[in-house]
DSSP file (Angstrom, degrees, kcal/mol; ACC not computed):
  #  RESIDUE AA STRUCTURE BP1 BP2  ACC     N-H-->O    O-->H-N    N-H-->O    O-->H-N    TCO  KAPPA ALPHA  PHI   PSI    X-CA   Y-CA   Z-CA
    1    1 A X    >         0   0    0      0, 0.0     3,-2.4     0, 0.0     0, 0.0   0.000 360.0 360.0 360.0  74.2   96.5   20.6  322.9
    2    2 A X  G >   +     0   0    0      1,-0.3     3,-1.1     2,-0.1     4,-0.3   0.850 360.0  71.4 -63.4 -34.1   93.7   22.6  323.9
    3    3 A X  G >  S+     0   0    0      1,-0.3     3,-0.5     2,-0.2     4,-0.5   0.585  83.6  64.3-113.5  46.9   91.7   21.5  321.2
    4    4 A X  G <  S+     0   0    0     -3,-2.4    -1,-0.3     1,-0.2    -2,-0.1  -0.337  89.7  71.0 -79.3  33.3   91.1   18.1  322.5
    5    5 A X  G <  S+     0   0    0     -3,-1.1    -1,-0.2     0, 0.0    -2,-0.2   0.589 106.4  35.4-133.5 -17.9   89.4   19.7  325.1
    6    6 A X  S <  S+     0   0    0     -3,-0.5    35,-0.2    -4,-0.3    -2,-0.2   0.556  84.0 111.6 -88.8 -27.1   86.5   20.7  322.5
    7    7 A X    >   -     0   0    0     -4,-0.5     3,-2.5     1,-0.1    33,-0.1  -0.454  65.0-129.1 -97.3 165.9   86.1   18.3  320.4
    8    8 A X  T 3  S+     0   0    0      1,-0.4     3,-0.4    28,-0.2    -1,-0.1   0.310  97.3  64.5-100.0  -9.0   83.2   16.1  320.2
    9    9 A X  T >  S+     0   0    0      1,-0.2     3,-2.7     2,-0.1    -1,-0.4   0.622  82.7  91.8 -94.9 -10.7   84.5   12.6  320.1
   10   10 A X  T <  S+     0   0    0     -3,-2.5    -1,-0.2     1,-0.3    -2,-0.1   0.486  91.9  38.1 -65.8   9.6   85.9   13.2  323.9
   11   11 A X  T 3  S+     0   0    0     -3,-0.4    -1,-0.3     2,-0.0     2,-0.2  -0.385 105.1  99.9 155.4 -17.3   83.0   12.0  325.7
   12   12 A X  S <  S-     0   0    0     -3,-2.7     2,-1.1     1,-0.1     3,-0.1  -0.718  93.0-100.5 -93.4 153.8   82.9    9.4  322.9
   13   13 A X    >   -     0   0    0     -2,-0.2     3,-2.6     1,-0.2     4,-0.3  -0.518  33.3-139.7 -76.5  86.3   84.4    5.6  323.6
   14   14 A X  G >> S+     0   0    0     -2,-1.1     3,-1.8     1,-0.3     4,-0.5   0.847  95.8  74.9 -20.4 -28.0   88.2    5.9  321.7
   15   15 A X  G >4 S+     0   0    0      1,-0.3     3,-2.5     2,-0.2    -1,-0.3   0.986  83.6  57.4 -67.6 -36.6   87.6    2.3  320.4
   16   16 A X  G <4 S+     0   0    0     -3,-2.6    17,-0.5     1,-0.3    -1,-0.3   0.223 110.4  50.7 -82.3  30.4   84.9    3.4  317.5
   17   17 A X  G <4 S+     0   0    0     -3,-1.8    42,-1.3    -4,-0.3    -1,-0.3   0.276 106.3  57.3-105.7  -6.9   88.1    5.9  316.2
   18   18 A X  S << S-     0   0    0     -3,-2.5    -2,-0.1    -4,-0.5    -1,-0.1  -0.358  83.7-176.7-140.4  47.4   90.2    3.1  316.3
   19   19 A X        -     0   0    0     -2,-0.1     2,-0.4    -3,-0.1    39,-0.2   0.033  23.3-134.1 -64.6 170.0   88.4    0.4  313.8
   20   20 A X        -     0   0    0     38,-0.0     6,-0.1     0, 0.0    -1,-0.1  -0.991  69.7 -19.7-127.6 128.2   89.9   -3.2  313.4
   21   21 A X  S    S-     0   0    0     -2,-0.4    -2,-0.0     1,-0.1     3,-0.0  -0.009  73.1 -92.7  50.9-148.5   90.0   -4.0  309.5
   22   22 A X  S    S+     0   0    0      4,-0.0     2,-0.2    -3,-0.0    -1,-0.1   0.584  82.9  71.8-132.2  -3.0   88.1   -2.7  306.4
   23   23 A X  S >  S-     0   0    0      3,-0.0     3,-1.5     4,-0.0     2,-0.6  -0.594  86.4 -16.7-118.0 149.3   84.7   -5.0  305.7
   24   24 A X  T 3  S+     0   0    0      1,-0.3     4,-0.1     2,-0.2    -3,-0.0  -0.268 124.6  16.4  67.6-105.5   81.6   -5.6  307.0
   25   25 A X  T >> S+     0   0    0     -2,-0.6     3,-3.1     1,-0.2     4,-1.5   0.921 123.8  60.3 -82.9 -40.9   80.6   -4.5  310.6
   26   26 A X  H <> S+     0   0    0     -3,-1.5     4,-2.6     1,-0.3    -1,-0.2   0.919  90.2  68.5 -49.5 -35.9   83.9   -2.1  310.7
   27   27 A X  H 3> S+     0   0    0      1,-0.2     4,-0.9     2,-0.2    -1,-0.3   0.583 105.0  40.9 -87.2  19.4   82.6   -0.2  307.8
   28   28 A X  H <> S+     0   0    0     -3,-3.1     4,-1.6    -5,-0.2    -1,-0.2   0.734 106.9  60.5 -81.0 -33.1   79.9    1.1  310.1
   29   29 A X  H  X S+     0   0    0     -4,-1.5     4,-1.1     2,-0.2     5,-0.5   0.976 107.3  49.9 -25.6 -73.9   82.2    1.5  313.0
   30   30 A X  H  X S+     0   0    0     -4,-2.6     4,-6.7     2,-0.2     5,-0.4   0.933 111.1  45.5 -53.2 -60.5   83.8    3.9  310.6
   31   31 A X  H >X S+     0   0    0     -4,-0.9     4,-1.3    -5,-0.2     3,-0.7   0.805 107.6  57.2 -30.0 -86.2   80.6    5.7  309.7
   32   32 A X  H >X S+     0   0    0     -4,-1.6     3,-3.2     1,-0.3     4,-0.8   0.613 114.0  38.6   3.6-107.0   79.7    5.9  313.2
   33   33 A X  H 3X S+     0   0    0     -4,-1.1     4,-1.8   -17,-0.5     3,-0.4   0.841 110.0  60.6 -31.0 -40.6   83.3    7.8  314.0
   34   34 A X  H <X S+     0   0    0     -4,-6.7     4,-5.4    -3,-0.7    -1,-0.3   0.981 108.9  44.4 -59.4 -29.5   83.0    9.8  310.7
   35   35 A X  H << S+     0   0    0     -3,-3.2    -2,-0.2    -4,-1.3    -1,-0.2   0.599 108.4  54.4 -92.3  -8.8   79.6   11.3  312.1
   36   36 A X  H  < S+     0   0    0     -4,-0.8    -1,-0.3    -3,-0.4   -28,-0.2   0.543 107.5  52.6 -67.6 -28.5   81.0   11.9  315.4
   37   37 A X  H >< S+     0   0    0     -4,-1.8     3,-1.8    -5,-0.3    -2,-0.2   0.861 105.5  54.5 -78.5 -38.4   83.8   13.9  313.5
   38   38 A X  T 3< S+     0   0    0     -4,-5.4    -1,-0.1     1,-0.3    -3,-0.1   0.524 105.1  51.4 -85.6  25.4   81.2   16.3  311.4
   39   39 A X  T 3  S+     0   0    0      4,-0.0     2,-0.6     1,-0.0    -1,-0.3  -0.094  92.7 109.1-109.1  34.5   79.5   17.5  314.2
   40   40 A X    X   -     0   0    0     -3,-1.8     3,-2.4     1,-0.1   -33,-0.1  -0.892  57.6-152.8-132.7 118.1   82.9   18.5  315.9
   41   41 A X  T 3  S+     0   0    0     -2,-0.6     3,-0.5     1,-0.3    -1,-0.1   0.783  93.6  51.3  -8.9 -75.6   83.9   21.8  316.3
   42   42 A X  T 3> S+     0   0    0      1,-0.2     4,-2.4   -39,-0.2     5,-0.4   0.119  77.4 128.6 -65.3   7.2   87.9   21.1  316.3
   43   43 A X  H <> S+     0   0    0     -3,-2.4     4,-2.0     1,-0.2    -1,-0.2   0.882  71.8  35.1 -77.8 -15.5   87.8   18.9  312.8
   44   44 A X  H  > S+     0   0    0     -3,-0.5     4,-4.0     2,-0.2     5,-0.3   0.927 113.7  56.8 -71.7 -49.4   90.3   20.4  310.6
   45   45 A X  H  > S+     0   0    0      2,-0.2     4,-2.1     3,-0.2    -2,-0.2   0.898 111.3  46.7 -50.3 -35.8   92.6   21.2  313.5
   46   46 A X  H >X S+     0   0    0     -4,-2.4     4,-3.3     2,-0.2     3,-0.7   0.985 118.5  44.3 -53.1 -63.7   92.5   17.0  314.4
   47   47 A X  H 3X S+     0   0    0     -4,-2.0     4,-2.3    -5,-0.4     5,-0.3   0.895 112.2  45.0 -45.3 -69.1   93.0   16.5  310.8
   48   48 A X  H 3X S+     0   0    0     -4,-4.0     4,-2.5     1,-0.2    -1,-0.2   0.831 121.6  49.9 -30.5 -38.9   95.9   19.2  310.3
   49   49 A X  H <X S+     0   0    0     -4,-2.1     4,-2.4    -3,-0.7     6,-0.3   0.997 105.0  48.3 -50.9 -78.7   97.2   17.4  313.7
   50   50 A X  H  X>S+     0   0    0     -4,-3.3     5,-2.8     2,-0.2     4,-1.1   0.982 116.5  46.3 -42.4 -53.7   97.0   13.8  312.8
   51   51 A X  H ><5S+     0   0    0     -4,-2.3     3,-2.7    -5,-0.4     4,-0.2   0.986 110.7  58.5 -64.5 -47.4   99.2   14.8  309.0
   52   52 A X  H 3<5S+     0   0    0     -4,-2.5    -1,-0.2    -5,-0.3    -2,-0.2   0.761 114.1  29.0 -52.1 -51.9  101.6   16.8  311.1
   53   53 A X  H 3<5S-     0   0    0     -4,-2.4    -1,-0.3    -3,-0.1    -2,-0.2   0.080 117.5-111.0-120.2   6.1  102.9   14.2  313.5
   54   54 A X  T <<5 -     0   0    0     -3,-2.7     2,-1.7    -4,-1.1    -3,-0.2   0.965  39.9-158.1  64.6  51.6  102.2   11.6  310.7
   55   55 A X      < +     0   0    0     -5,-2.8    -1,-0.2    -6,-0.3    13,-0.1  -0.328  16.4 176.1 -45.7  56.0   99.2    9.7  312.4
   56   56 A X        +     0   0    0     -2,-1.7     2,-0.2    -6,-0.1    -1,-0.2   0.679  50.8  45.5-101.5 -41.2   98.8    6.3  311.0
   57   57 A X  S    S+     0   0    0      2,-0.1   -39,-0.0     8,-0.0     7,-0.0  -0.694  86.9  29.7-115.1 165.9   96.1    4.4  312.8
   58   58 A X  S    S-     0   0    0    -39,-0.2     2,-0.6    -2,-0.2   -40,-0.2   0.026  91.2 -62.5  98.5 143.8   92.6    5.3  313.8
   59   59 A X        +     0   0    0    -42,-1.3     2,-0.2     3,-0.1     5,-0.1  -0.621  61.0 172.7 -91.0 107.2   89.6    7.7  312.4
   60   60 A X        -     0   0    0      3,-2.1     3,-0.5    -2,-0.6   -26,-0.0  -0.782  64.7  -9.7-135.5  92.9   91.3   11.6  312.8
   61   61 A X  S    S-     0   0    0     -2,-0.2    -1,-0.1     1,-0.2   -13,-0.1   0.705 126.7 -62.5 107.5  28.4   89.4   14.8  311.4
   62   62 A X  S    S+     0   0    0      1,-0.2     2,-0.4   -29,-0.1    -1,-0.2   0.476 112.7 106.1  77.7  -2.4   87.0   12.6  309.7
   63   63 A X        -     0   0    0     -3,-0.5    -3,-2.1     1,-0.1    -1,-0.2  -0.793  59.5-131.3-120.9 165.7   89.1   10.9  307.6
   64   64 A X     >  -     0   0    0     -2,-0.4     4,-1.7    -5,-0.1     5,-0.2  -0.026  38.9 -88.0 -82.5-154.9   90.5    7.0  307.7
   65   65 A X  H  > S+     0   0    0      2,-0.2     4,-2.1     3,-0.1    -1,-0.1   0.920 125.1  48.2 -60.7 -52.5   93.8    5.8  307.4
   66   66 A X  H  > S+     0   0    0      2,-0.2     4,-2.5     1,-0.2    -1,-0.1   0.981 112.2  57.5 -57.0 -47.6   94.2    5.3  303.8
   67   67 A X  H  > S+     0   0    0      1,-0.3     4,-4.6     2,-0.2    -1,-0.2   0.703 103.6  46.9 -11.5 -66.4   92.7    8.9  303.4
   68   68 A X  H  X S+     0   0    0     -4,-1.7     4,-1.2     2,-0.2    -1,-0.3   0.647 113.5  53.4 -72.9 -21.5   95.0   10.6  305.3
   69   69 A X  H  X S+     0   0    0     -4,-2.1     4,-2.4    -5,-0.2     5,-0.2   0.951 106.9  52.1 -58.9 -66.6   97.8    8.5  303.2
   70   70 A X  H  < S+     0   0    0     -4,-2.5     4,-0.3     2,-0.2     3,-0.3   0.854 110.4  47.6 -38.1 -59.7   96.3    9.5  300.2
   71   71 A X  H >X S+     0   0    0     -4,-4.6     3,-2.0     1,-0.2     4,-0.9   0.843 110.5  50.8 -17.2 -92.6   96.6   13.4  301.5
   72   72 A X  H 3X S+     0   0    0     -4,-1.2     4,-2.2     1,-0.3    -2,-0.2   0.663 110.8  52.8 -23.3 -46.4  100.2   13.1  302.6
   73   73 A X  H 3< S+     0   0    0     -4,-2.4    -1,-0.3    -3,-0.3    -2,-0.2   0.424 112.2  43.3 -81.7   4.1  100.7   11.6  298.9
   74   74 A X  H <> S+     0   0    0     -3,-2.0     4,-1.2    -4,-0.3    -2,-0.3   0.482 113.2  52.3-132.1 -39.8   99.1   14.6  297.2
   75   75 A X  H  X S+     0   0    0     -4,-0.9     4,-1.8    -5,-0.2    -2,-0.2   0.951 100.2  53.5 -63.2 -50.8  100.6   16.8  299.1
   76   76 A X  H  X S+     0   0    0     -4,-2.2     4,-2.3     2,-0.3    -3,-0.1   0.851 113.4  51.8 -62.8 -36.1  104.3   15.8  298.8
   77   77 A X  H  > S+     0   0    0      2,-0.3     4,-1.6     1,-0.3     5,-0.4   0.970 105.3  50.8 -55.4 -79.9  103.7   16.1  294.6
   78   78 A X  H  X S+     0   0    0     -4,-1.2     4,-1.0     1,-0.2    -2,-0.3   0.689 111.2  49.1 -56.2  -9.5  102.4   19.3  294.8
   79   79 A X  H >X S+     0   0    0     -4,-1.8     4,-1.7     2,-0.2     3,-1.1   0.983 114.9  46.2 -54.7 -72.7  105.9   20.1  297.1
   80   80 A X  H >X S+     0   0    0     -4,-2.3     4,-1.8    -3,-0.3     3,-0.6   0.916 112.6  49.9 -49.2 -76.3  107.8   18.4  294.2
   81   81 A X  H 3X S+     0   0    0     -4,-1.6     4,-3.1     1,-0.3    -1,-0.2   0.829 113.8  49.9 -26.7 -52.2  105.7   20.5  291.6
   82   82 A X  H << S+     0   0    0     -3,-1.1    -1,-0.3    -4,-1.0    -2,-0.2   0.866 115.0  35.4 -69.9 -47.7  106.5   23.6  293.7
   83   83 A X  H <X S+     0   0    0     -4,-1.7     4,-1.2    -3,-0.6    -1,-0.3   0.507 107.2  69.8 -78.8  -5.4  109.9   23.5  294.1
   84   84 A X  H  X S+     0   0    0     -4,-1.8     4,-0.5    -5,-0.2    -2,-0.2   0.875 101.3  51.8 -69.4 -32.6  110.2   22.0  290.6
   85   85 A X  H  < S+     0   0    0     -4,-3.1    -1,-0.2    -5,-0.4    -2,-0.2   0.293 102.3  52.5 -99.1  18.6  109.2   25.4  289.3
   86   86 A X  H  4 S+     0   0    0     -3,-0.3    -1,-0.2     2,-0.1    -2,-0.1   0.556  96.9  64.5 -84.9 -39.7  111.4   27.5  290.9
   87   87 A X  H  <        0   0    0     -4,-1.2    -2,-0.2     1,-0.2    -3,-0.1   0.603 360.0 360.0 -55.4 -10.0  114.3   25.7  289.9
   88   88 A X     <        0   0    0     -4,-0.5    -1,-0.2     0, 0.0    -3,-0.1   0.786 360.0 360.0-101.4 360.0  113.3   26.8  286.6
């Protein structure tokens, strides 16, 4: 995974990717990590990373947990869509 080796959070303490609940002091934690993700080089490849291997916890490519659910769930429709309409 060569491009961990660029991106911007490595140098960074892994606990502010990794917040614990969804209120208060965490949702600055989360900022905090989100703005460590847009100034990194590698952020789409993290994201694309994290949905591939099905990532669950933790701040990946910029986006949180639920985020990346929500992706995964928008994606899998538009799969359903796609193959619905070739089978007709």
């Amino acid at each position: 995974m060569a491009w961990r080796e660029r991106a911007a959070c490595r140098d960074v303490d892994p606990d502010l990717f990794f917040p614990i609940g969804t209120a208060g002091l965490t949702l600055v934690q989360i900022e905090e990590a989100k703005a460590v993700c847009a100034r990194c080089p590698v952020r789409e490849r993290c994201l694309q990373w994290a949905l591939d291997v099905g990532q669950v916890e933790g701040i990946w490519g910029g986006t949180t947990e639920s985020q990346r659910r929500a992706t995964r769930r928008r994606s899998a429709r538009k799969d359903v869509e796609r193959i619905g309409a070739k089978a007709s």
